[in-house]
C-alpha positions as CSV (number, residue, x, y, z in Angstrom):
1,X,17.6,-59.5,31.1
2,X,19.0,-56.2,31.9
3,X,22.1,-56.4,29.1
4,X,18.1,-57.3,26.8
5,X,16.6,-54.1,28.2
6,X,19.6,-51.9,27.4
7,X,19.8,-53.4,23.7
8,X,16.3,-53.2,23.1
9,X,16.2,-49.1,24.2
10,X,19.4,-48.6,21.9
11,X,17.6,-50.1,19.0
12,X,14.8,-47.8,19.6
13,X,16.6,-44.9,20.0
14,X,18.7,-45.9,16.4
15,X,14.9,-46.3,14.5
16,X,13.4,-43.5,16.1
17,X,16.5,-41.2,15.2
18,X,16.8,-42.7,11.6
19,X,13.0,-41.7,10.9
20,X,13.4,-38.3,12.1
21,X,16.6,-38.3,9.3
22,X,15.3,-40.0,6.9
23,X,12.3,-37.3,7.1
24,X,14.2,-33.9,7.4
25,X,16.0,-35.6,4.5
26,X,13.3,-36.2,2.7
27,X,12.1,-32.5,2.2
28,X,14.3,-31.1,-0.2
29,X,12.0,-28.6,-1.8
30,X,12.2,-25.0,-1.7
31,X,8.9,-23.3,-0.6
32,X,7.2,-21.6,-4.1
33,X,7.4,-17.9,-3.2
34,X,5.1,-16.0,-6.2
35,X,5.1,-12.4,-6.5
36,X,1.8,-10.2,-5.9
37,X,1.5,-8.2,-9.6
38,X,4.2,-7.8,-12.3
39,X,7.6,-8.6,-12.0
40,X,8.8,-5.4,-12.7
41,X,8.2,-1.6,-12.8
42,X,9.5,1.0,-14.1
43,X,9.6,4.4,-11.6
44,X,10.7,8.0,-12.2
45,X,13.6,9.7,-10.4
46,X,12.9,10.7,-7.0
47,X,9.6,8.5,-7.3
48,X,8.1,6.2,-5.1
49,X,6.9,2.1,-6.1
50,X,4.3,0.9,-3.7
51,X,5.8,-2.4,-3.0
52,X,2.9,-5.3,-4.1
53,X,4.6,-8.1,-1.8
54,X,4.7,-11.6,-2.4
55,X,3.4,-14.9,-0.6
56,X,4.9,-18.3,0.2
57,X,3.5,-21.9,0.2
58,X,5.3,-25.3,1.2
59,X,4.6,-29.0,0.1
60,X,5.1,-29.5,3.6
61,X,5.0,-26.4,5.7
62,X,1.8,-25.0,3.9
63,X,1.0,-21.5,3.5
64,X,3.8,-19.4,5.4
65,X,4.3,-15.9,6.4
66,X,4.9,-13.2,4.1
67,X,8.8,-13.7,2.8
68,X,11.5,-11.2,3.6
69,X,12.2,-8.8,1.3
70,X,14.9,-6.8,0.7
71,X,15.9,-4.2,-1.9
72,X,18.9,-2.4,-4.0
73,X,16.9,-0.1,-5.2
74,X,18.1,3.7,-5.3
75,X,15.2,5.8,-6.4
76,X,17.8,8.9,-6.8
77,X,19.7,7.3,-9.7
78,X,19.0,5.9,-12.7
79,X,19.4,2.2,-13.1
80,X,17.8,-1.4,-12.6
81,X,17.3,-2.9,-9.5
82,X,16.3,-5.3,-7.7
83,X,13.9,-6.4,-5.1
84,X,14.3,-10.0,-3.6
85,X,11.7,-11.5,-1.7
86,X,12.5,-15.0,0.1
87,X,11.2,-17.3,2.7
88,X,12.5,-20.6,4.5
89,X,10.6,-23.8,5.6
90,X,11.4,-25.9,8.8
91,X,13.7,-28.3,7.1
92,X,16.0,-25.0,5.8
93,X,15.4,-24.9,2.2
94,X,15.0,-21.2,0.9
95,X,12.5,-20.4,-2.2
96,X,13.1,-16.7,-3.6
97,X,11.6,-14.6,-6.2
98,X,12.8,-11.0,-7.4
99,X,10.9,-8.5,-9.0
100,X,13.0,-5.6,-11.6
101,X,12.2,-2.3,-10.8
102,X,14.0,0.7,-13.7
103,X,14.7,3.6,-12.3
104,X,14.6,6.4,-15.2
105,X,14.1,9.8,-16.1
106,X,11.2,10.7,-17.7
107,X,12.5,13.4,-19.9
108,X,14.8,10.5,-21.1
109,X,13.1,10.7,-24.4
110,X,14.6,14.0,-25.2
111,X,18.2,12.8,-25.5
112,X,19.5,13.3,-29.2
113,X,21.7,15.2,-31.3
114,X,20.5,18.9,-32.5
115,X,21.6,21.0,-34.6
116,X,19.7,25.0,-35.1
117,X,20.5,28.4,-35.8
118,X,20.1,31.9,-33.3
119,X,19.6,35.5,-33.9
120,X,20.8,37.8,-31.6
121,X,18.6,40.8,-30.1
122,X,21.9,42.6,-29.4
123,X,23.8,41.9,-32.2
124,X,21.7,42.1,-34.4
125,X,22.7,38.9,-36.5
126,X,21.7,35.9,-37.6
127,X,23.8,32.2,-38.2
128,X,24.0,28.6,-38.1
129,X,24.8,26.7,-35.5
130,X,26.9,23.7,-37.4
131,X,28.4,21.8,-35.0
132,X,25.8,19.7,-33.6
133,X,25.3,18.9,-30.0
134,X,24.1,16.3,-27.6
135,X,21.4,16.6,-25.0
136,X,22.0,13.7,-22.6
137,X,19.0,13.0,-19.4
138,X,20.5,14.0,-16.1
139,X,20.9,10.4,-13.9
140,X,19.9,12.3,-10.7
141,X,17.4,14.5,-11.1
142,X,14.0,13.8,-13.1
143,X,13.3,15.9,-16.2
144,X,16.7,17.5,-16.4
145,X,18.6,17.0,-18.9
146,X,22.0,18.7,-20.2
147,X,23.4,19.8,-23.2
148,X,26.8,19.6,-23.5
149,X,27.2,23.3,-25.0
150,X,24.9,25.6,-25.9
151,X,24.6,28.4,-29.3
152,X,27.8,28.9,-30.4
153,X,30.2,29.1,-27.5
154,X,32.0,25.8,-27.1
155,X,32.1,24.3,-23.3
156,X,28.8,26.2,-22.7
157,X,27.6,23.1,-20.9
158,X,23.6,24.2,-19.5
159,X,21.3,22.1,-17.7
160,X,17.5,22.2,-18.7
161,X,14.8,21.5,-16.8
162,X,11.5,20.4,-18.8
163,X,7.6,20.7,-17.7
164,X,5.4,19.5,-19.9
165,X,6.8,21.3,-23.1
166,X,8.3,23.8,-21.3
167,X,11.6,24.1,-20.7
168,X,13.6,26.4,-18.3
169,X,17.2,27.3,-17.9
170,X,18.2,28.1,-14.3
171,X,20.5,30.9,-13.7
172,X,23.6,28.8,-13.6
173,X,27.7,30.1,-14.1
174,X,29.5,28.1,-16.7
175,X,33.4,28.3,-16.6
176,X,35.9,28.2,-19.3
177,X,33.4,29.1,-22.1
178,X,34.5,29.6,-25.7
179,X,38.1,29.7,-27.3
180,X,41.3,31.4,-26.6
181,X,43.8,31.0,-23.7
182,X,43.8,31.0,-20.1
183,X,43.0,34.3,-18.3
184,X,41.7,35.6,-21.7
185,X,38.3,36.9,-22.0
186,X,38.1,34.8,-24.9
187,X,37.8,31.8,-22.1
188,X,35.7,33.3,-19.6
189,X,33.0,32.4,-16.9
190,X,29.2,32.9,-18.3
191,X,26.0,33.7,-16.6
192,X,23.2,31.9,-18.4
193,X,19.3,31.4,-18.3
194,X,16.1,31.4,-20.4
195,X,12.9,30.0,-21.1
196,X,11.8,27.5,-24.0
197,X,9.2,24.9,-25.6
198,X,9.7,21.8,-27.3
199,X,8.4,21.5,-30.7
200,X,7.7,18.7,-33.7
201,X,11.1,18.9,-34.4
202,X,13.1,19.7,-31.5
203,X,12.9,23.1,-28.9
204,X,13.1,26.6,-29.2
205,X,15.0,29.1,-26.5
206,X,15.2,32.6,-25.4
207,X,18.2,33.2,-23.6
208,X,20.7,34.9,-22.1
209,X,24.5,34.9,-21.4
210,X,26.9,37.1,-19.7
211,X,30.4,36.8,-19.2
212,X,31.5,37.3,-15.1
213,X,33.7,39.9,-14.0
214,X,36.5,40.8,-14.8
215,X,35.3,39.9,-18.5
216,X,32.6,41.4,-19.8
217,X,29.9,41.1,-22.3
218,X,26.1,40.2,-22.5
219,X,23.8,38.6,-25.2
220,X,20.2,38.9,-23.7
221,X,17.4,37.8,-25.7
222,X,19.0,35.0,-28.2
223,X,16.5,33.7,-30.1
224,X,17.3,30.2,-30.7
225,X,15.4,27.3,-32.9
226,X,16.9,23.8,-32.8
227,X,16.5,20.7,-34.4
228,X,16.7,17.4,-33.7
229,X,18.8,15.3,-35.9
């Protein structure tokens, strides 16, 4: 009788653990995690996203808590991140969803290739600028954007920082400017800055330059039109 009792509580003990198995095996599906608003933004440099959230449901939990969330995104560098929101039921499975956010700047637009032409106050004279140059949108900083020389002096590399369609040239020392050799003050160190617009066709400039001790030299008020190709 007792060898009957023992059996009996074994079997039970074999069903009872097989149904809670055969259960937790049963629930295989990921809880459906769906995103509050569009799956993706697009944000300016040094911007902000309000983050919309998502929500969670189970076949068998139900409605669950709000999902975790976490996030790659670097709002002081272009690029395209990511945010990943995921959540986990009581048998373990993990649903996720992700959401793109673009990080840009939004004087992006004014990247090109321009070519233009200057007169100078002090000179006076008038030319062609015929070797084009590229304007490429800074990656850190919204609405600047640098040009990788500037008039006619080669390595004159300026940043530009646009408002509307104005643009302004902080005072800013560029080294090894123009032509010539090392230690020459035909390869000097330049002061520049100036104000501008941007027009149909490109942007226009007053600006100035002036070479840094112990080369010297100034063009102040270069008038300068230029186009976009």
């Amino acid at each position: 009788m007792k060898k009957n009792i023992l059996n009996l509580a074994t079997l039970t003990l074999i069903v009872t653990t097989s149904v809670f198995t055969g259960c937790k095996k049963d629930d295989v599906t990921a809880p459906v995690v769906t995103l509050t608003g569009a799956s993706s933004a697009t944000v300016s440099l040094q911007g902000t996203y309000t983050d919309l959230g998502a929500t969670a449901e189970d076949d068998k939990d139900g409605k669950m808590t709000s999902p975790t969330v976490t996030s790659d995104v670097n709002y002081d560098l272009t690029g395209t991140y990511t945010i990943t929101y995921s959540s986990t039921d009581a048998a373990g499975n993990t649903g996720t969803a992700t959401r793109t956010i673009t990080v840009v700047n939004a004087s992006a637009s004014f990247e090109g290739t321009y070519t233009g032409s200057e007169t100078d106050a002090n000179g006076p004279y008038t030319y062609n600028i015929n070797k084009p140059f590229t304007i490429k949108a800074s990656t850190i900083k919204n609405n600047r954007v640098i040009a990788n020389r500037l008039g006619d002096f080669d390595n004159n590399a300026v940043y530009m920082d646009i408002v509307g369609s104005s643009i302004t040239i902080p005072s800013q020392t560029v080294a090894n400017v123009g032509t010539g050799t090392v230690a020459s003050c035909d390869l000097h160190s330049r002061k520049t800055d100036g104000t501008g617009s941007i027009t149909s066709t490109g942007f226009t400039l007053m600006y100035n330059d002036a070479k840094i001790t112990p080369c010297s030299g100034t063009r102040t008020g270069v008038m300068a039109v230029f186009v976009k190709k």
